[in-house]
C-alpha positions in Angstrom: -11.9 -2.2 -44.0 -14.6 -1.8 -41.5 -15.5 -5.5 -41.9 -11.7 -5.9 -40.6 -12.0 -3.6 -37.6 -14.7 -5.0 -36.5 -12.8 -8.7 -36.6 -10.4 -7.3 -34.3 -12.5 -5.3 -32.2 -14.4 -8.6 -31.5 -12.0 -10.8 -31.2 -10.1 -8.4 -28.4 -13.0 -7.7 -26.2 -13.9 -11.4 -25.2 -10.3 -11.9 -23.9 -10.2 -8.4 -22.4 -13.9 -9.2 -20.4 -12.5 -12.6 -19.6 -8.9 -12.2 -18.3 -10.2 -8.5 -16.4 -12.4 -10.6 -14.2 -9.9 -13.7 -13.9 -7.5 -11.2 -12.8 -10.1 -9.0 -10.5 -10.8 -12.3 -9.0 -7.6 -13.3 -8.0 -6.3 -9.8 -6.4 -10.0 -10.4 -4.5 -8.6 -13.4 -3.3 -5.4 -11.8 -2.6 -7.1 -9.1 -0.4 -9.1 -11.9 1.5 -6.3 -14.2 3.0 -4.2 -10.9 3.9 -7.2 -9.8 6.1 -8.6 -12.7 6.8 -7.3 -12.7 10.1 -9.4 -9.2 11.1 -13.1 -10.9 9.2 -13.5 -14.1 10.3 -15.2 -14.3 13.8 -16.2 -10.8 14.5 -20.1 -11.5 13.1 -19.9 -9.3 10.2 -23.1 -8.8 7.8 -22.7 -9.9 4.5 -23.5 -6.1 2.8 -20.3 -5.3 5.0 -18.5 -7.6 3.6 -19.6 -6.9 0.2 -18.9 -3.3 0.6 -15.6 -3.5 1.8 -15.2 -5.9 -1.2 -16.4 -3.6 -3.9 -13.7 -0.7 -2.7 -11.3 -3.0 -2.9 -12.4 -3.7 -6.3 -11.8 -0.7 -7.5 -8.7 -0.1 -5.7 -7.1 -3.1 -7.4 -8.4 -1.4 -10.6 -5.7 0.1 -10.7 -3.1 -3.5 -11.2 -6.2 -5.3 -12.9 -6.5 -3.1 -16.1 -3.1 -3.2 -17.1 -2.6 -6.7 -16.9 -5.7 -7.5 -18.6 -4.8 -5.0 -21.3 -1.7 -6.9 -21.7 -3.0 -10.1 -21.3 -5.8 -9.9 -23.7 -3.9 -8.0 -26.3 -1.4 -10.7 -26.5 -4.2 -13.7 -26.8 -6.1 -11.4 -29.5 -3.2 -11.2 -31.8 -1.9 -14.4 -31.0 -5.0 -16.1 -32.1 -5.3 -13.8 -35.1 -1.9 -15.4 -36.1 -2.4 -18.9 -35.9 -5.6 -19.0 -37.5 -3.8 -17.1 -39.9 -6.4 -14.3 -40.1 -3.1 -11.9 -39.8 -1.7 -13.0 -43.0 -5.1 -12.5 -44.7 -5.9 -9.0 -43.4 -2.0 -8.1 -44.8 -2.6 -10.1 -48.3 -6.0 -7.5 -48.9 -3.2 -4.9 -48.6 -3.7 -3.9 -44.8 -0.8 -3.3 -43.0 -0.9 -4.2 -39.2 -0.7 -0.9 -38.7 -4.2 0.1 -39.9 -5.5 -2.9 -38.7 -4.7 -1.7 -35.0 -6.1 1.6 -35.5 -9.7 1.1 -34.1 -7.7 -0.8 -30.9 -5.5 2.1 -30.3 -8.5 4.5 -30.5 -10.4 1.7 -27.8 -7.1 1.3 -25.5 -7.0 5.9 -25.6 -10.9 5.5 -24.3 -9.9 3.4 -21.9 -6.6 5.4 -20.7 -8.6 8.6 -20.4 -11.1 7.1 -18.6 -8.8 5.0 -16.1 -6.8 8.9 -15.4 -10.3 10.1 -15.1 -11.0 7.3 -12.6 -7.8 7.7 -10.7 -8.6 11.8 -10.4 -11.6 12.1 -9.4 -13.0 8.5 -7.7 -10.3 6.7 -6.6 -9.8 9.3 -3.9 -13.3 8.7 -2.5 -12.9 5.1 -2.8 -9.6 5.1 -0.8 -11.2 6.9 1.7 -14.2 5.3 2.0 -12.4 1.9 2.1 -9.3 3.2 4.7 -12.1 4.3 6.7 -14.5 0.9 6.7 -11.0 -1.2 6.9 -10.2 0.6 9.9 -13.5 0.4 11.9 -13.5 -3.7 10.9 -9.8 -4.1 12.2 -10.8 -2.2 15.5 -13.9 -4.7 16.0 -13.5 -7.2 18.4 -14.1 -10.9 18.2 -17.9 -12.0 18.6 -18.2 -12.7 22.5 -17.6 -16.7 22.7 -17.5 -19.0 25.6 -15.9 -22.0 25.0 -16.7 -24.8 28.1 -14.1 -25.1 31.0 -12.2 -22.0 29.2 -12.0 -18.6 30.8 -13.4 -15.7 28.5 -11.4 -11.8 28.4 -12.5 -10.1 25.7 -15.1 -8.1 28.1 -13.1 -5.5 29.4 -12.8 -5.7 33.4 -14.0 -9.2 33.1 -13.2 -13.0 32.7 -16.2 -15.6 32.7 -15.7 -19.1 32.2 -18.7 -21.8 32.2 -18.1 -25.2 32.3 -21.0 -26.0 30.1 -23.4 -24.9 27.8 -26.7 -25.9 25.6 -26.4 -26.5 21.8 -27.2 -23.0 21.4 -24.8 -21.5 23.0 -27.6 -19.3 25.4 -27.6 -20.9 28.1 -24.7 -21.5 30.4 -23.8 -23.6 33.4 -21.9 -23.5 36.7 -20.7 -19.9 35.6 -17.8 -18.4 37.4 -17.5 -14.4 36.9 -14.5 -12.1 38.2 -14.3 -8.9 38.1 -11.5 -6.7 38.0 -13.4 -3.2 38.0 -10.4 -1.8 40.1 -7.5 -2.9 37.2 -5.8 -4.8 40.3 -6.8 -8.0 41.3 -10.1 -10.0 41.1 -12.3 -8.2 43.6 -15.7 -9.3 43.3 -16.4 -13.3 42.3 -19.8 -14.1 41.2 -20.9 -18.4 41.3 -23.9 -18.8 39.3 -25.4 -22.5 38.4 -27.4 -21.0 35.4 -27.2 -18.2 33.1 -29.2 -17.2 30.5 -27.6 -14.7 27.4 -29.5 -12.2 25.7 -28.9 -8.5 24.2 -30.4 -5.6 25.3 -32.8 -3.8 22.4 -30.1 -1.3 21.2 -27.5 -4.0 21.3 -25.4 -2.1 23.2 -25.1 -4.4 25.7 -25.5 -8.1 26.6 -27.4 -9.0 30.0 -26.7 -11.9 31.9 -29.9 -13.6 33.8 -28.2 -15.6 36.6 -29.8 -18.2 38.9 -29.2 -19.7 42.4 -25.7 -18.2 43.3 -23.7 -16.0 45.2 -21.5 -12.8 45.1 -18.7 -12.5 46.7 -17.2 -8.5 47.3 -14.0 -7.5 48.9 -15.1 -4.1 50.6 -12.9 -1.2 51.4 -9.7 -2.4 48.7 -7.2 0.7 49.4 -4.0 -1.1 48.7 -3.9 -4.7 47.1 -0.4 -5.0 48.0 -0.9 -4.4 51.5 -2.3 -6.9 53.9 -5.0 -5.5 56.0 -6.8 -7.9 58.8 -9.6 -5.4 59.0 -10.6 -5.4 55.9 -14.4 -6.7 55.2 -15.3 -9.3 52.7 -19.1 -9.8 51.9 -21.1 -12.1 50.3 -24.7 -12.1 48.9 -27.0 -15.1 47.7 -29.2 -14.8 45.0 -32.4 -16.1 43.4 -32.1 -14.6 40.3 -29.9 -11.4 39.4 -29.4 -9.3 36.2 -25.6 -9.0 35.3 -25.0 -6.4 32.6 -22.2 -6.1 30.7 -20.8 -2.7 28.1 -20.5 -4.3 24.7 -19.4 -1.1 22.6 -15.5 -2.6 21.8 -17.7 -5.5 20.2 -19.8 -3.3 17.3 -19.3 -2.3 14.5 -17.8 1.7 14.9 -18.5 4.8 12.3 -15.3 6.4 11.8 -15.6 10.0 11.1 -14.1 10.2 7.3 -12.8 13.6 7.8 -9.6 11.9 10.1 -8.6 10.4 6.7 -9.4 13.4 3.9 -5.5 14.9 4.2 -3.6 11.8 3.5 -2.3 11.9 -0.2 -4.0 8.7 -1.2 -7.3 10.2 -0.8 -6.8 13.6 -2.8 -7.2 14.9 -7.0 -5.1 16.6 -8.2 -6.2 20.0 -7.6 -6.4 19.1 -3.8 -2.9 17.7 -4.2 -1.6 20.9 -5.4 -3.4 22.9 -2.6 -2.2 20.5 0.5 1.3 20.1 -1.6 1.5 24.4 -1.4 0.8 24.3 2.2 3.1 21.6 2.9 6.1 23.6 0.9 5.4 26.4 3.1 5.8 24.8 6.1 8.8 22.8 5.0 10.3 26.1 4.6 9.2 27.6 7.6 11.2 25.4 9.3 14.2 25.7 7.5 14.2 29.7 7.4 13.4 30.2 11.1 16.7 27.1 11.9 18.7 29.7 9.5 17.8 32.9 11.2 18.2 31.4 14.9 21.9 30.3 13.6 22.4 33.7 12.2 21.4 35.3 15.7 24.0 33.3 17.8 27.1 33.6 15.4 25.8 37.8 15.0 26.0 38.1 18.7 29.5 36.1 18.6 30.9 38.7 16.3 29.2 41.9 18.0 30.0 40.7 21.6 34.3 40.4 20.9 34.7 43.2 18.5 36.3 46.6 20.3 34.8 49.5 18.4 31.3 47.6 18.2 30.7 49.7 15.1 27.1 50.0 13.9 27.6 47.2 11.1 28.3 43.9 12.8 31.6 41.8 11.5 30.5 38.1 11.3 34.1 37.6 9.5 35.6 38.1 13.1 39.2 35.7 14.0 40.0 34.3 17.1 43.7 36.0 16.2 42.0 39.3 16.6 41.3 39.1 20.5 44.8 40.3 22.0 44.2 39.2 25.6 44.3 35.5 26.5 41.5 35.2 28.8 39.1 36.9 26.6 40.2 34.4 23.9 39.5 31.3 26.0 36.4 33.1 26.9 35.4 33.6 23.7 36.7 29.7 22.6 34.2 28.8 25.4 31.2 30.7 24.1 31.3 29.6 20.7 31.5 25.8 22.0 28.6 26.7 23.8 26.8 28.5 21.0 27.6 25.5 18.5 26.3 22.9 20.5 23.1 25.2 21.4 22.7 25.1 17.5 23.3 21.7 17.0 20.9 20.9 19.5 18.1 23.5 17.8 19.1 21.5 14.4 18.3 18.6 16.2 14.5 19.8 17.2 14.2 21.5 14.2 15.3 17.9 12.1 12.2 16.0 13.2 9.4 18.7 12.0 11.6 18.9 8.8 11.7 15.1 8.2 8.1 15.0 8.6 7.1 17.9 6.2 9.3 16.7 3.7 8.3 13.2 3.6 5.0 14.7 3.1 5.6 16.6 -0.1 7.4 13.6 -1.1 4.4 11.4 -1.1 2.6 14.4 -2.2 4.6 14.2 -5.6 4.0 10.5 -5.9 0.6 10.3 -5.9 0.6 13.1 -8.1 2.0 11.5 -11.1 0.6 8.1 -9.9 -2.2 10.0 -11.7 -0.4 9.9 -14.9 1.5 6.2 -15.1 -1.8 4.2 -14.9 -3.6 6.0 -18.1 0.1 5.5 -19.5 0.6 1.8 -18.3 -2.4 1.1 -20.1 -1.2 2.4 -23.6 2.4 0.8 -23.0 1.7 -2.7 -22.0 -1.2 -2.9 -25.1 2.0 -1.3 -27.1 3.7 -4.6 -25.8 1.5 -7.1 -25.6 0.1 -6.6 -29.2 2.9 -6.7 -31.5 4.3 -10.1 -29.0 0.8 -11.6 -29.8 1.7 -10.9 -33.8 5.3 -12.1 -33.4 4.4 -15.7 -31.2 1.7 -16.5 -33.0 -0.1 -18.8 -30.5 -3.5 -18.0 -28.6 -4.8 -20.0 -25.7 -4.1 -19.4 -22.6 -0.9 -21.1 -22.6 2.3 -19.4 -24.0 0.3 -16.0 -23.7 -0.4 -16.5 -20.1 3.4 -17.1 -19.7 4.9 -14.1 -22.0 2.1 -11.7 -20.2 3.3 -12.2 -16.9 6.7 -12.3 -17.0 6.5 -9.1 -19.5 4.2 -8.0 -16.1 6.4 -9.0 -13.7 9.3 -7.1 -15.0 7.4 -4.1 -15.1 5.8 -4.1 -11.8 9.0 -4.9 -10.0 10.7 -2.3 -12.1 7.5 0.3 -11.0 7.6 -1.0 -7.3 11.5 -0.9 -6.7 11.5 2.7 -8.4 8.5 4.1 -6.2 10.2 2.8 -2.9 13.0 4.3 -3.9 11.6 7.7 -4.4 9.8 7.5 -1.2 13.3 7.2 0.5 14.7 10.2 -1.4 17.6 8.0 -3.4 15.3 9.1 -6.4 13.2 12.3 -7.7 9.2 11.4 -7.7 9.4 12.1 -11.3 11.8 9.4 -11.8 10.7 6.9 -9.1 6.8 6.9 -10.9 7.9 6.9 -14.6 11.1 4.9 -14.4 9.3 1.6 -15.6 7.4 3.0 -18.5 10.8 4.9 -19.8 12.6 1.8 -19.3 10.0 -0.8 -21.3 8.8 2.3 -23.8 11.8 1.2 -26.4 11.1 -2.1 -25.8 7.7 -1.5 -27.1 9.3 0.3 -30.2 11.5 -2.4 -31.2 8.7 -5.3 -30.6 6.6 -2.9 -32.8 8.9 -2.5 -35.7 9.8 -6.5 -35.3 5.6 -7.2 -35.9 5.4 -5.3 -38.7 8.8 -6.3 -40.7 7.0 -9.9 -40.2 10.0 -11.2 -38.3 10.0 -14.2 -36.0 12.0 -13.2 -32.9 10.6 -16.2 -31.0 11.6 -18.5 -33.9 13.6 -21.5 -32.2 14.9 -22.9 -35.7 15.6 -19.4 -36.7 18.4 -18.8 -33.9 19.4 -22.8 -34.2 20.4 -22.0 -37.8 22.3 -18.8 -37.0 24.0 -20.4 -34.5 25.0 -23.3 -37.1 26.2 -20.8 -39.3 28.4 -18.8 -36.6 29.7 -22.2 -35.7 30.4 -23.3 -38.9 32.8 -19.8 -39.6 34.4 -20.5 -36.2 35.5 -24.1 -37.3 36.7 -22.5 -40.7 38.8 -20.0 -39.3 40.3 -22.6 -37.0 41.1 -24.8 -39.7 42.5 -21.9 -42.0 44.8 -21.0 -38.8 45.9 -24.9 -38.6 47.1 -24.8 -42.2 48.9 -22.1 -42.3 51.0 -23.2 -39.0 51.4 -26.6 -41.1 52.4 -24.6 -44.2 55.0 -22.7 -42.2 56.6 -25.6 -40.2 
């Protein structure tokens, strides 16, 4: 017996190892041409890189275990039956059943510790990442002057050179404007060299000219207006230091705590704490839109009644005011008090969209929690009884069955959750909608492995479908007779 477990422990950990990293690879990948866009040019290290990489890692975690649990559990069974080690391990009197006990005991270890993962360090991973992600989509582009091309990316400045050396330091017949006003180009600098360098805390770069001039339009009050005594001056130079701010091109430090409230980045005891809060607001809102209503429609009722007794009489009727100008009075006034609560719903509408969007996400990620330690257990609970019934390992036919089994899951789990966050379903329903939907499926596959039956049989369903044809043409033929018979 334990000769057997081991067998199948071995033979499902190489596939797992191997289709894990295919699959972390390729959601890498993924992550790489959606962003490429905000790494390449802006002079990143490579330990950023890296870093930003091995958050995203684990983030994908998340899409990668599944899958490779599927995957894997699918090739491990499906080799298992075409060597026909399966029929073996059930001729020494094993039943499948037993013989996928030490895997179900692996795929629990790895669902607890995937729901352990999700609690307590995917949260600091998420924010970690959205804060890195953020500070490398904010960098600029390294500074880069192309020849004969003008240069913006310094604020208040464009610079265009209509050459340069191989290294790209030094630059010739420079041409600097400066728009330090926001209006118009009011101080033009010719230079025939310039050297490039940064200063020692890299904060900015400095620009060594040689043999030019500055040009400066003095006294700039209003570009739109022409003024003939306005003063232009201009200054030759030697040599001249030109220094320009280079903070929009490094690399910024986010402060983390702008991201700690957002649900993605919380446990579960933090969700419940902000989810609280968030209830409490929600239903500030809607108490204090209920009592302002109540005040206008009391004061209605108090302000027409004749008696004014001490309890006020919100059941009032318009039939009850006896003079005609007090009732179009009163007709007025309650136009005017509706619309004045309309237009408090209106204010009030925004605040309670917001809060309850909130709590709405709040419950997502809360059970979000849950599905991924459950995913696991389901997808295995699919994938291994399909890798008994095929019968084929490789990565052929297993690839095939594995993702389309995938693919109906994931679009089943992604339509679901988009429709919770729009309200059209509970979050309950929304998270858990593709593991109740594919949970019986995993039942009957199970029940199919073990009765030994060959769904995927081709020559199985070609001779059922003989035999149905064969009673259709019989029944025809008994049909024709009879109307012979009769006639």
């Amino acid at each position: 017996m334990k000769k057997i477990h081991s067998l199948i422990l071995q033979a499902f950990i190489k596939p797992f190892m191997v289709t894990f990293f295919i699959v972390m690879f390729v959601l890498l990948m993924l992550f790489l041409f959606k962003y490429i866009d905000d790494l390449i040019g802006k002079g990143f290290q490579w330990y950023v890189i890296l870093e930003l990489l091995s958050y995203q890692a684990a983030v994908q975690l998340t899409m990668a275990l599944p899958l490779s649990m599927l995957l894997s559990s699918i090739m491990t069974f499906g080799n298992l039956g075409e060597s026909y080690e399966l029929v073996a391990i059930k001729a020494a009197g094993v039943s499948l059943r037993k013989a996928m006990t030490p895997l179900f005991i692996v795929v629990g270890l790895f669902s607890a510790g995937s729901f352990i993962f999700s609690d307590y360090i995917l949260p600091v991973v998420n924010l970690k990442m959205g804060s890195l992600l953020y500070d490398v989509r904010k960098k600029k582009a390294d500074f880069l002057i192309k020849p004969g091309v003008f240069n913006n990316t310094i604020p208040g400045y464009s610079i265009r050179a209509k050459s340069k050396n191989e290294e790209g330091t030094v630059l010739y017949d420079l041409m600097i404007y400066e728009h330090a006003t926001g209006g118009s180009a009011n101080n033009v600098i010719f230079a025939k060299e310039g050297y490039i360098q940064n200063s020692a805390d890299n904060k900015y770069m400095l620009l060594e000219l040689k043999d030019g001039v500055r040009y400066e339009d003095s006294n700039v009050k209003d570009a739109k207006r022409y003024d003939p005594r306005q003063q232009f001056t201009r200054f030759r130079f030697k040599e001249t230091t030109q220094k320009f701010d280079m903070e929009s091109f490094q690399m910024g430090n986010t402060d983390k705590e702008l991201f700690k409230d957002h649900h993605q980045m919380l446990n579960l005891r933090q969700l419940r704490h902000y989810s609280d809060s968030n209830r409490v607001s929600l239903d500030s809102v809607a108490k204090i839109n209920s009592v302002e209503s109540k005040r206008y429609i009391n004061f209605f009722a108090n302000y027409y009644q004749e008696n004014k007794p001490k309890t006020i009489n919100t059941k009032i009727k318009l039939a009850d005011i006896e003079q005609e100008n007090m009732r179009r009075s009163a007709i007025s006034n309650a136009l005017s008090q509706a619309r004045q609560i309309k237009e408090n719903a209106d204010l009030r509408m925004n605040d309670y969209q917001f809060f309850a969007e909130k709590d709405i996400r709040y419950d997502i990620e809360w059970h979000r929690k849950f599905t991924l330690a459950v995913s696991c257990l389901l997808l295995f609970g699919i994938g291994a009884p399909l890798g008994a019934i095929i019968r084929k390992g490789g990565l052929g036919l297993p690839v095939v069955m594995a993702i389309i089994f995938f693919l109906i899951y994931h679009v089943i789990a992604t339509i679901s959750e988009k429709a919770a966050k729009d309200a059209s379903l509970t979050p309950m329903w929304g998270m858990w909608m593709a593991i109740i939907v594919l949970t019986p499926l995993a039942i009957f596959l199970t029940y199919k492995s073990t009765s030994d039956s060959a769904l995927f049989d081709a020559e199985q369903y070609k001779n059922k479908a003989e035999a149905i044809w064969k009673k259709v043409v019989g029944l025809f033929n008994k049909k024709k007779d009879k109307a012979t018979l009769s006639s």
